[in-house]
PDB file of N, CA, C, O and CB in Angstrom:
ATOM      1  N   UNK A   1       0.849  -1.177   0.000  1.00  0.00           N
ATOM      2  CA  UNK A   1       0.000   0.000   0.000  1.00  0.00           C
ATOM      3  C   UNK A   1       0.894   1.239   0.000  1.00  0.00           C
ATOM      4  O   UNK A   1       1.807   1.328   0.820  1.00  0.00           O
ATOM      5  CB  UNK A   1      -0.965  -0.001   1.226  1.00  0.00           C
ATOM      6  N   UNK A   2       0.674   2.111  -0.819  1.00  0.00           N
ATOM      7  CA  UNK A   2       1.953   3.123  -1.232  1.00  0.00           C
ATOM      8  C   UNK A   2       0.812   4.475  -1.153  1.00  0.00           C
ATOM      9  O   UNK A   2       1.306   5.602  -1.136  1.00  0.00           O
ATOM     10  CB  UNK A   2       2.925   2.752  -3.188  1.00  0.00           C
ATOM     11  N   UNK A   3      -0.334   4.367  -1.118  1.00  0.00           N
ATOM     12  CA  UNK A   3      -1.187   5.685  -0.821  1.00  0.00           C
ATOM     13  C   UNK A   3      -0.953   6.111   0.537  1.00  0.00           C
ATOM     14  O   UNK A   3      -1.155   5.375   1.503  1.00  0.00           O
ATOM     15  CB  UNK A   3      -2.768   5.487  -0.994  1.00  0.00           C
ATOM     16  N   UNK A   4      -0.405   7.635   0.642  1.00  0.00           N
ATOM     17  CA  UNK A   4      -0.293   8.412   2.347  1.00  0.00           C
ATOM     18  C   UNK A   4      -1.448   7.984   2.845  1.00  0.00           C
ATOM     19  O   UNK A   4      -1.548   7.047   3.637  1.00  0.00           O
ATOM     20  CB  UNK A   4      -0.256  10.264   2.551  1.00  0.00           C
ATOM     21  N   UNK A   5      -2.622   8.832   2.286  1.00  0.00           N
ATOM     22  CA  UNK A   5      -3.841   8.646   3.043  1.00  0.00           C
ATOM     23  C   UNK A   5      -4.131   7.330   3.719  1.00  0.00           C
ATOM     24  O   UNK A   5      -4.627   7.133   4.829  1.00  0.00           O
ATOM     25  CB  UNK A   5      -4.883   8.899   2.205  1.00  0.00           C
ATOM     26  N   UNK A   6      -3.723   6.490   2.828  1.00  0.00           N
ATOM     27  CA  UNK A   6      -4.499   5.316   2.991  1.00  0.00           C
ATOM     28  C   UNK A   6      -3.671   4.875   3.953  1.00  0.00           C
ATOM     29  O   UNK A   6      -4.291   4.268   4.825  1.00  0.00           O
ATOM     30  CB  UNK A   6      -4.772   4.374   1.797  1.00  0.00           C
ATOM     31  N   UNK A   7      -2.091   4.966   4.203  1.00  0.00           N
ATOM     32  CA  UNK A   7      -1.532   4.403   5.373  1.00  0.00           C
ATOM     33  C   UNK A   7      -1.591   4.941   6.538  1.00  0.00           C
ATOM     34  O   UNK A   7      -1.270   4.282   7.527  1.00  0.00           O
ATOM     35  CB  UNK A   7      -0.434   4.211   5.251  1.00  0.00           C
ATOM     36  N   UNK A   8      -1.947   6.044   6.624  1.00  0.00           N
ATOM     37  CA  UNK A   8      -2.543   7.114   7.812  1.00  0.00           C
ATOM     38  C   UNK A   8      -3.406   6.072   8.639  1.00  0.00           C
ATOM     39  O   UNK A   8      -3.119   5.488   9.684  1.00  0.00           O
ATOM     40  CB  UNK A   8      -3.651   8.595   7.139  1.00  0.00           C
ATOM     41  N   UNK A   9      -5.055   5.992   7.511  1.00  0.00           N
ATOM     42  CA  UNK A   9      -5.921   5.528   8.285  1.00  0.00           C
ATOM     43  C   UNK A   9      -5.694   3.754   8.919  1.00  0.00           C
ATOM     44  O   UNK A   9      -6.397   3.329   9.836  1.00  0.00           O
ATOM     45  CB  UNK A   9      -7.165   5.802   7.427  1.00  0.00           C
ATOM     46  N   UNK A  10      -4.610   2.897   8.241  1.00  0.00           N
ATOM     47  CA  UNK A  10      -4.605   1.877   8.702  1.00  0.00           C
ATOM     48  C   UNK A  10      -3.607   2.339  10.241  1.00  0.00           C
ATOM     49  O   UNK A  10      -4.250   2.431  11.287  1.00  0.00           O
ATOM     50  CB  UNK A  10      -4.103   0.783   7.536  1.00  0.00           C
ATOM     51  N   UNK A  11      -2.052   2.609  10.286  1.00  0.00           N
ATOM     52  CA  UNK A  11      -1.998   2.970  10.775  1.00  0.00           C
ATOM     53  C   UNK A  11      -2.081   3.250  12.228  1.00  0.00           C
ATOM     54  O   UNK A  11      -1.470   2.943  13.251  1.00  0.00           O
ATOM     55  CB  UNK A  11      -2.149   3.093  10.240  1.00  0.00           C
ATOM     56  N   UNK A  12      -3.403   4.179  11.774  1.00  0.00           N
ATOM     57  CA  UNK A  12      -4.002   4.781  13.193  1.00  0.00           C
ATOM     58  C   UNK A  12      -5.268   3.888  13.890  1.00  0.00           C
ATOM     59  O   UNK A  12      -5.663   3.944  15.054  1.00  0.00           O
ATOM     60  CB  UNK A  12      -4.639   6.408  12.866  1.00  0.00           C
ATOM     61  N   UNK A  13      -5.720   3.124  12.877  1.00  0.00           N
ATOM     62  CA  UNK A  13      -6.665   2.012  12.988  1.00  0.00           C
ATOM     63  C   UNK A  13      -6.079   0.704  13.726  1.00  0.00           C
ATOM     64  O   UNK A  13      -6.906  -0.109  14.138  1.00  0.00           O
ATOM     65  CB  UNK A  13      -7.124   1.644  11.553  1.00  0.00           C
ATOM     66  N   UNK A  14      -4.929   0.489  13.889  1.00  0.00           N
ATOM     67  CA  UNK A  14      -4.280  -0.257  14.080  1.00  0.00           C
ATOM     68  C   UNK A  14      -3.709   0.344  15.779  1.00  0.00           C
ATOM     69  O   UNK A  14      -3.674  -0.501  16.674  1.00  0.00           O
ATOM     70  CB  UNK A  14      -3.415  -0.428  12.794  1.00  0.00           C
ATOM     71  N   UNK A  15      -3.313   1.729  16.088  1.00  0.00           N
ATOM     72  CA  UNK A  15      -3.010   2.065  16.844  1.00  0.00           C
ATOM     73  C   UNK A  15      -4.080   2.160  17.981  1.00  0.00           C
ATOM     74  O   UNK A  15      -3.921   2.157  19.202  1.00  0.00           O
ATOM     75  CB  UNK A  15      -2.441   2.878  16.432  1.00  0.00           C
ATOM     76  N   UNK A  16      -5.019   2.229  17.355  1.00  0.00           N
ATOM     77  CA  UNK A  16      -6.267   2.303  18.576  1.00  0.00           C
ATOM     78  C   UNK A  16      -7.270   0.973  18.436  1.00  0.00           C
ATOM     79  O   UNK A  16      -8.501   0.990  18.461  1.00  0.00           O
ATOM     80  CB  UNK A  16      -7.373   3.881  18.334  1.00  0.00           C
ATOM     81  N   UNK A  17      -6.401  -0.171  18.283  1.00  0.00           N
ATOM     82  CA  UNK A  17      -6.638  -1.603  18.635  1.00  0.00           C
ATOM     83  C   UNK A  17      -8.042  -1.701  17.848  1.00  0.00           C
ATOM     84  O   UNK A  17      -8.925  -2.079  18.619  1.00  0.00           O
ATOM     85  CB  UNK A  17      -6.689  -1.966  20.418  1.00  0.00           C
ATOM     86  N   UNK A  18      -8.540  -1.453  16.435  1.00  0.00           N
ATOM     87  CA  UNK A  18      -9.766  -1.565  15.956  1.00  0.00           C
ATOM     88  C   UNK A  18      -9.066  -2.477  14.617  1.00  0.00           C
ATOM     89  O   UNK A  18      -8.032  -2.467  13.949  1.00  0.00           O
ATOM     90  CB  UNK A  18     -10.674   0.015  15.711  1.00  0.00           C
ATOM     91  N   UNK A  19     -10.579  -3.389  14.727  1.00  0.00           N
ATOM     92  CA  UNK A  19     -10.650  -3.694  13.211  1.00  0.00           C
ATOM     93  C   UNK A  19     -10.981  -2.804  11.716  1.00  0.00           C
ATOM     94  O   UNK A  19     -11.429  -1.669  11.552  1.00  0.00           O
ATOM     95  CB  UNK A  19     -11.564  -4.579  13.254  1.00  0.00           C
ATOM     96  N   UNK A  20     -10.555  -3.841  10.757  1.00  0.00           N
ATOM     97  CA  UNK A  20     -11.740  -3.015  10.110  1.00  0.00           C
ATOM     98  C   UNK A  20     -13.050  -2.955   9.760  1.00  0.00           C
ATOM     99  O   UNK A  20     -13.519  -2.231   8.882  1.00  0.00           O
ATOM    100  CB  UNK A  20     -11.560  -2.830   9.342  1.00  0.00           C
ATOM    101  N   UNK A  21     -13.841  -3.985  10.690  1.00  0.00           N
ATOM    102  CA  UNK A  21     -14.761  -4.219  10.891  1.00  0.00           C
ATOM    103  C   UNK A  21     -15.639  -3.321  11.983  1.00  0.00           C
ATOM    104  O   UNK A  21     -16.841  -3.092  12.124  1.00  0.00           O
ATOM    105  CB  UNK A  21     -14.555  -5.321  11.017  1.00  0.00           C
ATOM    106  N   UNK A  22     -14.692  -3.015  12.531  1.00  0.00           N
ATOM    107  CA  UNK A  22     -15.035  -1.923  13.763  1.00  0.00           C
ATOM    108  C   UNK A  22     -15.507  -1.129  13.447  1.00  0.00           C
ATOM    109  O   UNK A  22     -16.628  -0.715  13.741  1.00  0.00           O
ATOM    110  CB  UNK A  22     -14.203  -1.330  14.493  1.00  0.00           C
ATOM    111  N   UNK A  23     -14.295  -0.495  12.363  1.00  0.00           N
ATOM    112  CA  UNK A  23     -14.415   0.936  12.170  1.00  0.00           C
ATOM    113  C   UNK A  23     -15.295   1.003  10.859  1.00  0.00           C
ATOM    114  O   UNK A  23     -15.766   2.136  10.953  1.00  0.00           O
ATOM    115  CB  UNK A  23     -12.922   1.706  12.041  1.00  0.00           C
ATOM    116  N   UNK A  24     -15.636   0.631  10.064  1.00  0.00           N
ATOM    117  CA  UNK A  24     -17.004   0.257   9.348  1.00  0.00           C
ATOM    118  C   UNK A  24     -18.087   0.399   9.855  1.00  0.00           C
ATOM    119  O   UNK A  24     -18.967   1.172   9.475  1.00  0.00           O
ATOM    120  CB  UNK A  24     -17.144  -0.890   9.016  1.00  0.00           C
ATOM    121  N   UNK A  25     -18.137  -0.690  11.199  1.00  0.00           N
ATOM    122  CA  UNK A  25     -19.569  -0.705  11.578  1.00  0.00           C
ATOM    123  C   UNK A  25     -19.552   1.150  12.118  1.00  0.00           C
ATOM    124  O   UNK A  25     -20.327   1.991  11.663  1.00  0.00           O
ATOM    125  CB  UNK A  25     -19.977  -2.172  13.050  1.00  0.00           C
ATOM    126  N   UNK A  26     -18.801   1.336  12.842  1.00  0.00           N
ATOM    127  CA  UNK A  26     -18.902   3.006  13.351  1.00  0.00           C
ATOM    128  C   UNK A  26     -19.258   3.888  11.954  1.00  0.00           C
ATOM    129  O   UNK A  26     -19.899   4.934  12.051  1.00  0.00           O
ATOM    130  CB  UNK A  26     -17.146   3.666  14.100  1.00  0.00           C
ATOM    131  N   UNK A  27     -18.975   3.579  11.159  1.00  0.00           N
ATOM    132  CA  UNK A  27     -19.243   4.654  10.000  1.00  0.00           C
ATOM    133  C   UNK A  27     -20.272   4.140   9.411  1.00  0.00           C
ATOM    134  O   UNK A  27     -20.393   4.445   8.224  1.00  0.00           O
ATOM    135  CB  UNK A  27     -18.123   4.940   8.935  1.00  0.00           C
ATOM    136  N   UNK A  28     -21.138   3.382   9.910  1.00  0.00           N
ATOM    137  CA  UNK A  28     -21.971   3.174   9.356  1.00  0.00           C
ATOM    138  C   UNK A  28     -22.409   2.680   7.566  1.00  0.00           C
ATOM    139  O   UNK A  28     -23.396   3.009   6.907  1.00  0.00           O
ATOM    140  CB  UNK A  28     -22.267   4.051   9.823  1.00  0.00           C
ATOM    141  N   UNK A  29     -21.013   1.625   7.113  1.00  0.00           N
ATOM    142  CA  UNK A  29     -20.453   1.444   6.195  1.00  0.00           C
ATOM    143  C   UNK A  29     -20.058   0.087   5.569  1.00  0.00           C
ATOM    144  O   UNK A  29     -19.154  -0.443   6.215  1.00  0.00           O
ATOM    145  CB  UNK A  29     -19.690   2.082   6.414  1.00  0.00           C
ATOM    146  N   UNK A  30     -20.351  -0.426   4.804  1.00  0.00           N
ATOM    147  CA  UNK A  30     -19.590  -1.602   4.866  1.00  0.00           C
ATOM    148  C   UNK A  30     -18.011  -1.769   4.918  1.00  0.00           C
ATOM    149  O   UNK A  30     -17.080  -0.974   4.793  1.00  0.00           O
ATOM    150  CB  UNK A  30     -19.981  -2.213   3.864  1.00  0.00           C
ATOM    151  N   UNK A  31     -18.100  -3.185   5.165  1.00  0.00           N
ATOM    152  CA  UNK A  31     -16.302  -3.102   5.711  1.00  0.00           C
ATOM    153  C   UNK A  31     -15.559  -3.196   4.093  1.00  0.00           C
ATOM    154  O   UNK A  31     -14.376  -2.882   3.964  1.00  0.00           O
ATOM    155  CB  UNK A  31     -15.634  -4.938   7.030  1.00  0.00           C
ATOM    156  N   UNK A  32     -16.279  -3.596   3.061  1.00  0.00           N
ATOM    157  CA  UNK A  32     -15.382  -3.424   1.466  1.00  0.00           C
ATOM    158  C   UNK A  32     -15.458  -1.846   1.479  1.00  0.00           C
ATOM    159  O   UNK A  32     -14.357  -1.315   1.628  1.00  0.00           O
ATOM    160  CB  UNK A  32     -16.301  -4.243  -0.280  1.00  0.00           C
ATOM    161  N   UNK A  33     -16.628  -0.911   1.342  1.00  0.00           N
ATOM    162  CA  UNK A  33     -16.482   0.319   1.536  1.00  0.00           C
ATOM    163  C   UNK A  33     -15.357   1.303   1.899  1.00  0.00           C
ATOM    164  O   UNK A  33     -14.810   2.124   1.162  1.00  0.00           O
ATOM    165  CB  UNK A  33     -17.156   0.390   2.172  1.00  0.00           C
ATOM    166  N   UNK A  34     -15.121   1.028   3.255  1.00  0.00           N
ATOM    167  CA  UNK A  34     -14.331   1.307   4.698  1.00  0.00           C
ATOM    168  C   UNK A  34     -12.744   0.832   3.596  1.00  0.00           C
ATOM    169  O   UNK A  34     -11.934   1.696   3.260  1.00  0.00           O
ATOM    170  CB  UNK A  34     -14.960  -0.119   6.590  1.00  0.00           C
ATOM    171  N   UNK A  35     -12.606  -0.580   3.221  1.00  0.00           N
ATOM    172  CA  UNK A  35     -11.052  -1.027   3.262  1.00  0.00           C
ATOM    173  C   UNK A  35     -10.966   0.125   1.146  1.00  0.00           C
ATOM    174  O   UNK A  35      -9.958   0.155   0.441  1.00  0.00           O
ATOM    175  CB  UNK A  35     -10.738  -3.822   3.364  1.00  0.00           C
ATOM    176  N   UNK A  36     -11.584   0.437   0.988  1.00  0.00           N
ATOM    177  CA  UNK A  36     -11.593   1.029  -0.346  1.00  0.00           C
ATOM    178  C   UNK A  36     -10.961   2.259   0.296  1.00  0.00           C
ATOM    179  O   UNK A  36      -9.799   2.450  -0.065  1.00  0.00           O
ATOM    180  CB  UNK A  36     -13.117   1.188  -1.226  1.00  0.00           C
ATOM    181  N   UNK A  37     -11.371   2.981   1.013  1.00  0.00           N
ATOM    182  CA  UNK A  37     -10.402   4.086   1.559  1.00  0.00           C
ATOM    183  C   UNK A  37      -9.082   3.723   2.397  1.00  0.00           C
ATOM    184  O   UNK A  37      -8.271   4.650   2.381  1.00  0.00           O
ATOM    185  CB  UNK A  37     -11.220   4.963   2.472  1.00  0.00           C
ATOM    186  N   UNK A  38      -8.789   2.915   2.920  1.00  0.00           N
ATOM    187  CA  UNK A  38      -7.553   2.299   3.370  1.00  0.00           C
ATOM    188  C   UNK A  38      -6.777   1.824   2.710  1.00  0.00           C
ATOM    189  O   UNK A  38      -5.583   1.955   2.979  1.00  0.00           O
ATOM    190  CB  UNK A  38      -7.632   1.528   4.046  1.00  0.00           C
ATOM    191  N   UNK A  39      -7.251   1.037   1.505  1.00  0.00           N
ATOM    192  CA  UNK A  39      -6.389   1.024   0.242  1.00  0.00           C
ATOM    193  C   UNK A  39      -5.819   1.164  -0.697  1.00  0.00           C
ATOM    194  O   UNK A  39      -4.964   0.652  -1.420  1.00  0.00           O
ATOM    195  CB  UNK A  39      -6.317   0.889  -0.043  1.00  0.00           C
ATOM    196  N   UNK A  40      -6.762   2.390  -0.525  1.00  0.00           N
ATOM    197  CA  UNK A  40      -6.004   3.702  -1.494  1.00  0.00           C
ATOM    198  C   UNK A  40      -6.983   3.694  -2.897  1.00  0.00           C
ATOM    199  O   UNK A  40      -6.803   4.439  -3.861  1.00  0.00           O
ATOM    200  CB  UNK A  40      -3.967   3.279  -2.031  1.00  0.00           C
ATOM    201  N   UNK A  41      -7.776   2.941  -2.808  1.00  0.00           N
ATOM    202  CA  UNK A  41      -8.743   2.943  -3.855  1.00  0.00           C
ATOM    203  C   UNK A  41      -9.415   4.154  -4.023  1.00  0.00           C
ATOM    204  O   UNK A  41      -9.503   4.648  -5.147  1.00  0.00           O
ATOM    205  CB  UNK A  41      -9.668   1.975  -3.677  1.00  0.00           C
ATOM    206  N   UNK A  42      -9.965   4.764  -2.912  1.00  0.00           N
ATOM    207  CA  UNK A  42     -10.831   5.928  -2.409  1.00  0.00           C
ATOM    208  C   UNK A  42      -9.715   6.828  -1.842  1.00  0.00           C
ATOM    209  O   UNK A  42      -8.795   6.374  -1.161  1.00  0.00           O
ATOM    210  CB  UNK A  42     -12.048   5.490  -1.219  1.00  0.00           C
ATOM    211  N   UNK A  43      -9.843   8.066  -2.145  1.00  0.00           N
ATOM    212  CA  UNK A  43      -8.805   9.026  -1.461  1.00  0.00           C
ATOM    213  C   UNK A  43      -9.684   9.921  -0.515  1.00  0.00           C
ATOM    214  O   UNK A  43     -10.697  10.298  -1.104  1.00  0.00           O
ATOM    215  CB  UNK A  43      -7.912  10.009  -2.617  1.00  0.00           C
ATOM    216  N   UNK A  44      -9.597  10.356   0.732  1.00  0.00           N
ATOM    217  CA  UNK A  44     -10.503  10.809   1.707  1.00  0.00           C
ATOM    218  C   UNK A  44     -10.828  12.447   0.973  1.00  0.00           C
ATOM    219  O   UNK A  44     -11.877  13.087   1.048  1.00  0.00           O
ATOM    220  CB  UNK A  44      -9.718  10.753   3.435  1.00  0.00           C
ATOM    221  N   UNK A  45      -9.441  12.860   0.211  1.00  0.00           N
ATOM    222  CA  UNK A  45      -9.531  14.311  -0.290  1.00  0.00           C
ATOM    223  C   UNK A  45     -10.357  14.092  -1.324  1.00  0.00           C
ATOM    224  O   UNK A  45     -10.962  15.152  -1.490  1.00  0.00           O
ATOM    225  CB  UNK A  45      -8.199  15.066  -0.726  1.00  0.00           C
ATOM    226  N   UNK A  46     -10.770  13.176  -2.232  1.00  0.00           N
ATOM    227  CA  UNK A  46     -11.830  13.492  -2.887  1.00  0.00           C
ATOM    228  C   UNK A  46     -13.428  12.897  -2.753  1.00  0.00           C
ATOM    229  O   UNK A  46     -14.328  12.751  -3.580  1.00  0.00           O
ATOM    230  CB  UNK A  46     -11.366  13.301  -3.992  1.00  0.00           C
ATOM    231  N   UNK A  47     -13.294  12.577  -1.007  1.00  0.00           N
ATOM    232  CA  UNK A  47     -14.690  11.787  -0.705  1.00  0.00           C
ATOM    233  C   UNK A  47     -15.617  13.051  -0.263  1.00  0.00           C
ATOM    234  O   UNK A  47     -15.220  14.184   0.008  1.00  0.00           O
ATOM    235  CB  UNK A  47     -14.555  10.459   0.682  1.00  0.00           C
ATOM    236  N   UNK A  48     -16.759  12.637  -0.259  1.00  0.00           N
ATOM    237  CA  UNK A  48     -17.592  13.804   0.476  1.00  0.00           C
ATOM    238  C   UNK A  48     -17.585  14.278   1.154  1.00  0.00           C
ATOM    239  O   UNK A  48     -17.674  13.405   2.018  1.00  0.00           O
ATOM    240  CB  UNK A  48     -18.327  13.879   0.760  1.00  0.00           C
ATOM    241  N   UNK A  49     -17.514  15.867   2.049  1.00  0.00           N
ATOM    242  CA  UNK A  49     -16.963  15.593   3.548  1.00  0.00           C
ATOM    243  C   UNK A  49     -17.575  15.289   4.726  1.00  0.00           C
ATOM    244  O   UNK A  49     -17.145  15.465   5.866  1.00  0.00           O
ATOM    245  CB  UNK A  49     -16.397  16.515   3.958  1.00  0.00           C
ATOM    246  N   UNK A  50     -18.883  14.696   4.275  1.00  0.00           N
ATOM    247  CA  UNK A  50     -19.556  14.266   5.277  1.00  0.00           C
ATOM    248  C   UNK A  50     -19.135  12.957   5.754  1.00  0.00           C
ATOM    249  O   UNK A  50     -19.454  12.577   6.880  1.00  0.00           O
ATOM    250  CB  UNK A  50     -20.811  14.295   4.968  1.00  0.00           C
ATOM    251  N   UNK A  51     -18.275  12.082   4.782  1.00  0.00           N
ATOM    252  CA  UNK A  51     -17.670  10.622   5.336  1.00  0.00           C
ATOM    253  C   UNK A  51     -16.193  10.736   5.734  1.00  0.00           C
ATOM    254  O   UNK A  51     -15.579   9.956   6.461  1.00  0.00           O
ATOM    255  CB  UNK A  51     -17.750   9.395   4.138  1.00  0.00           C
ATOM    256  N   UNK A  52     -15.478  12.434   4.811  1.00  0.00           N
ATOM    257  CA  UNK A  52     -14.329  12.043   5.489  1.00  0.00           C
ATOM    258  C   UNK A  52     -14.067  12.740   6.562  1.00  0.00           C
ATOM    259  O   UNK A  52     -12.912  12.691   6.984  1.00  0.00           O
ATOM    260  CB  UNK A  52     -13.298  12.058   4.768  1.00  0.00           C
ATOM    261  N   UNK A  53     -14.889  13.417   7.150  1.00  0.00           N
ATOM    262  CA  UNK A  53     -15.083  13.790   9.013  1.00  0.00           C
ATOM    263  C   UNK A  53     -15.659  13.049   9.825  1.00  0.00           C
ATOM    264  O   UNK A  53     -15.461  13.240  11.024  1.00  0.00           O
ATOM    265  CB  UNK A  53     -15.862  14.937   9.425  1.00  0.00           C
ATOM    266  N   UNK A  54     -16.688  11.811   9.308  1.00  0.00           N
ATOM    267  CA  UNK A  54     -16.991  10.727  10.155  1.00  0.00           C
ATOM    268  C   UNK A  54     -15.756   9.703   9.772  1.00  0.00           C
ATOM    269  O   UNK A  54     -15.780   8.908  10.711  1.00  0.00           O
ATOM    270  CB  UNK A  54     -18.577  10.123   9.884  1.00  0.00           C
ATOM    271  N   UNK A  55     -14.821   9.351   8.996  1.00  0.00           N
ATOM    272  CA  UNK A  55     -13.808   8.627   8.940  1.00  0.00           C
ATOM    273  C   UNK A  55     -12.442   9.386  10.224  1.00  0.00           C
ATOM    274  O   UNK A  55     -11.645   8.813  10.968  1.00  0.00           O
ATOM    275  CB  UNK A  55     -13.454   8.607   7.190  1.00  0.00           C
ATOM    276  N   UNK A  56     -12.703  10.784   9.985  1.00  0.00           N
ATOM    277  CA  UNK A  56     -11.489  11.419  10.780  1.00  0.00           C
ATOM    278  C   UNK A  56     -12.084  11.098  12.553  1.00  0.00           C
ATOM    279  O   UNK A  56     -11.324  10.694  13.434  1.00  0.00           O
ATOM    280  CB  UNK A  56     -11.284  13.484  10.280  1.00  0.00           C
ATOM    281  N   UNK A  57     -13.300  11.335  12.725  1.00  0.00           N
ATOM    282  CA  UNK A  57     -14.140  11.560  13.635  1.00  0.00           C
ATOM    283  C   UNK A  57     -13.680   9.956  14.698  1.00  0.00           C
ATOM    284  O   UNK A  57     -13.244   9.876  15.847  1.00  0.00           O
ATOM    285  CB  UNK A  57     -15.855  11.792  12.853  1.00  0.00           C
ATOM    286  N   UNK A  58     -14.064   8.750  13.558  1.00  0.00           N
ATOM    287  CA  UNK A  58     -13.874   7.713  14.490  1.00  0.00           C
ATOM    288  C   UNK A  58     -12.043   7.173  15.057  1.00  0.00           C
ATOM    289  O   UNK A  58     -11.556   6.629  16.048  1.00  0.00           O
ATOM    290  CB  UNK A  58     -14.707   6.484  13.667  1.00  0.00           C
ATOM    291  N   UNK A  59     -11.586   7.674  13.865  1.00  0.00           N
ATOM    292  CA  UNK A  59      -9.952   7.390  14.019  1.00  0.00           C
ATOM    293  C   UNK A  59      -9.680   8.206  14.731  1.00  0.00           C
ATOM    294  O   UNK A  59      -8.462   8.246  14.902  1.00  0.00           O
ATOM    295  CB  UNK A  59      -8.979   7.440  12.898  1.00  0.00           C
ATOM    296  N   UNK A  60     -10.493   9.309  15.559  1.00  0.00           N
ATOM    297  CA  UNK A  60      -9.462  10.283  15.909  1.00  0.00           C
ATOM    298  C   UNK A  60      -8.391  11.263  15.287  1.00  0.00           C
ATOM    299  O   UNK A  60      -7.339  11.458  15.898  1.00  0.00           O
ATOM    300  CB  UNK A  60      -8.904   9.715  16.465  1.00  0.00           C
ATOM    301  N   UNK A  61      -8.598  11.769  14.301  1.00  0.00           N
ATOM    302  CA  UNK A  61      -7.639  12.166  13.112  1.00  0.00           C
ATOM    303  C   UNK A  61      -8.221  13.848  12.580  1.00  0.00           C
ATOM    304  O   UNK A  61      -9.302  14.279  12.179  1.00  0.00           O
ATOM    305  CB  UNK A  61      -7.823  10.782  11.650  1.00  0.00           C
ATOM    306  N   UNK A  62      -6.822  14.472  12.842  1.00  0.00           N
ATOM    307  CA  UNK A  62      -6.642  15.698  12.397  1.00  0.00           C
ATOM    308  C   UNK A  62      -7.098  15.748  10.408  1.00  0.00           C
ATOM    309  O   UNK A  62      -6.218  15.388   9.626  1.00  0.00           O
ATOM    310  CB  UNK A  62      -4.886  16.041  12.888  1.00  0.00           C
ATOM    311  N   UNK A  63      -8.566  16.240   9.818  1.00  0.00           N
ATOM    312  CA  UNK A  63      -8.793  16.500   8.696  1.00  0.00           C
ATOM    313  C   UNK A  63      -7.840  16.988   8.220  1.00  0.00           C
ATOM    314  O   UNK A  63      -7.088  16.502   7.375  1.00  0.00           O
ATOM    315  CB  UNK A  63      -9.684  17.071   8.524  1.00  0.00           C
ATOM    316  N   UNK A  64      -7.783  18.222   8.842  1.00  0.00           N
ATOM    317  CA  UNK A  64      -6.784  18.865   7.833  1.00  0.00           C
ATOM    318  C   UNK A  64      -4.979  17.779   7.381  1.00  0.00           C
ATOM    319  O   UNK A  64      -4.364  17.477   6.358  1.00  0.00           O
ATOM    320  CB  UNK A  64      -6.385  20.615   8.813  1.00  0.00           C
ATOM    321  N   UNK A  65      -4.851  17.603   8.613  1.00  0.00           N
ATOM    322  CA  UNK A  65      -3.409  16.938   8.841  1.00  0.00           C
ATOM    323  C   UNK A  65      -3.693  15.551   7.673  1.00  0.00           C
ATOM    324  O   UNK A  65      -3.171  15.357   6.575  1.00  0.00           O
ATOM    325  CB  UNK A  65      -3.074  16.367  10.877  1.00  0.00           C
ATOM    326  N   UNK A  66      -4.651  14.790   8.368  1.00  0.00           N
ATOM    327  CA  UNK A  66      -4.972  13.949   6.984  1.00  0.00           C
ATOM    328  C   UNK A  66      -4.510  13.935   5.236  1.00  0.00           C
ATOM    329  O   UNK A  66      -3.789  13.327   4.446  1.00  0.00           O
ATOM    330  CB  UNK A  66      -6.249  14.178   6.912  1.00  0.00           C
ATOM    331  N   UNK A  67      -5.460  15.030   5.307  1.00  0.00           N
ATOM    332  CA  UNK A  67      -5.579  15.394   3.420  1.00  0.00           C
ATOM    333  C   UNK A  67      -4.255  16.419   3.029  1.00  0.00           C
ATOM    334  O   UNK A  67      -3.638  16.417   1.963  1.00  0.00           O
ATOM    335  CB  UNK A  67      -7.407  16.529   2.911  1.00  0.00           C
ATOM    336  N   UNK A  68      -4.104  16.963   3.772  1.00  0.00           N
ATOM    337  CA  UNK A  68      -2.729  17.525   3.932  1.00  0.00           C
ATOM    338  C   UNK A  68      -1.377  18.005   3.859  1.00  0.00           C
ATOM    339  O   UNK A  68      -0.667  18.732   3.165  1.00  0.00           O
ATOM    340  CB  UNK A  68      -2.610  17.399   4.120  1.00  0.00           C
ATOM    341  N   UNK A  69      -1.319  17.004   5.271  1.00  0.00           N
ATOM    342  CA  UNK A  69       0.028  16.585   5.867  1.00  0.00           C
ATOM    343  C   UNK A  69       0.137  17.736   6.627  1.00  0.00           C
ATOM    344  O   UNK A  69      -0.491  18.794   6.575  1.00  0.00           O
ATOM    345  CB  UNK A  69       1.320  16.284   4.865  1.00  0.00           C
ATOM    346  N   UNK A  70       1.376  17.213   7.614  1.00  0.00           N
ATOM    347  CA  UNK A  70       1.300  18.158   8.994  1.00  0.00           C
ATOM    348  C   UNK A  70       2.174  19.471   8.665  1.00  0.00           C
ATOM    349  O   UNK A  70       1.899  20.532   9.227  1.00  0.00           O
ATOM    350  CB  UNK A  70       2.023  17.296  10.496  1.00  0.00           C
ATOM    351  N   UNK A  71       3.174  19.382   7.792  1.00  0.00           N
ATOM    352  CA  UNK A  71       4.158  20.518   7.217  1.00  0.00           C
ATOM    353  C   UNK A  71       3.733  21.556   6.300  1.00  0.00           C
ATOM    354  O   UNK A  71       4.442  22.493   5.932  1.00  0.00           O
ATOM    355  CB  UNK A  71       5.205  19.933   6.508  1.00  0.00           C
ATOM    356  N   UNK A  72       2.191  21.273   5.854  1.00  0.00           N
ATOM    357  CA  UNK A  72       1.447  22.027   4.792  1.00  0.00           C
ATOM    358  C   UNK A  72       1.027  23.297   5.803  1.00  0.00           C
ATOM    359  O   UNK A  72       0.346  23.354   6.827  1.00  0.00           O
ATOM    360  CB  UNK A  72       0.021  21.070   4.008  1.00  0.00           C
ATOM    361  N   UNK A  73       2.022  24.628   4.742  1.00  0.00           N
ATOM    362  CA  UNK A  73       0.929  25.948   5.182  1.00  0.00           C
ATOM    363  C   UNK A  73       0.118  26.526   4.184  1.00  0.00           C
ATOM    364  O   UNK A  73       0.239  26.484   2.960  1.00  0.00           O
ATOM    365  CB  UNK A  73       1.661  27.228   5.715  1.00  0.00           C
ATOM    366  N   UNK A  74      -0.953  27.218   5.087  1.00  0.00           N
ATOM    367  CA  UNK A  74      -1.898  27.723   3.952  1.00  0.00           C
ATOM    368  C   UNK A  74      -0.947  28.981   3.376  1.00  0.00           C
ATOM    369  O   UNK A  74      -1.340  29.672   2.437  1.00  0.00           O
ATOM    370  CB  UNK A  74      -3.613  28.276   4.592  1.00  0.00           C
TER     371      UNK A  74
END
């Protein structure tokens, strides 16, 4: 897996002891759904932002820092 985004959310999914079944069911999502953004299939910067603030929301995860990165100024 060579997508940032996508290694962010595993990652951090991984850091706060969740599946990806977990974090699916929290987003109210299926878990092929859910692993389409973890795999880089889906990029969070071009998802709606109503899923990628409930994706940031359950990981715990800085949006901006996400889509980003932490060294980006406006």
């Amino acid at each position: 897996m060579s997508d940032r985004e996508g290694q962010i959310l595993r990652d951090r999914r991984l850091e706060l002891g969740l599946t990806q079944e977990q974090v699916a069911l929290d987003l109210g999502m299926s878990i092929h759904q859910y692993q389409r953004y973890e795999y880089g299939e889906h990029k969070i910067s071009n998802c709606p932002m109503r899923i990628g603030l409930r994706i940031c929301a359950v990981l715990e995860l800085d949006p901006y820092e996400l889509v980003f990165g932490r060294d980006n100024d406006i």
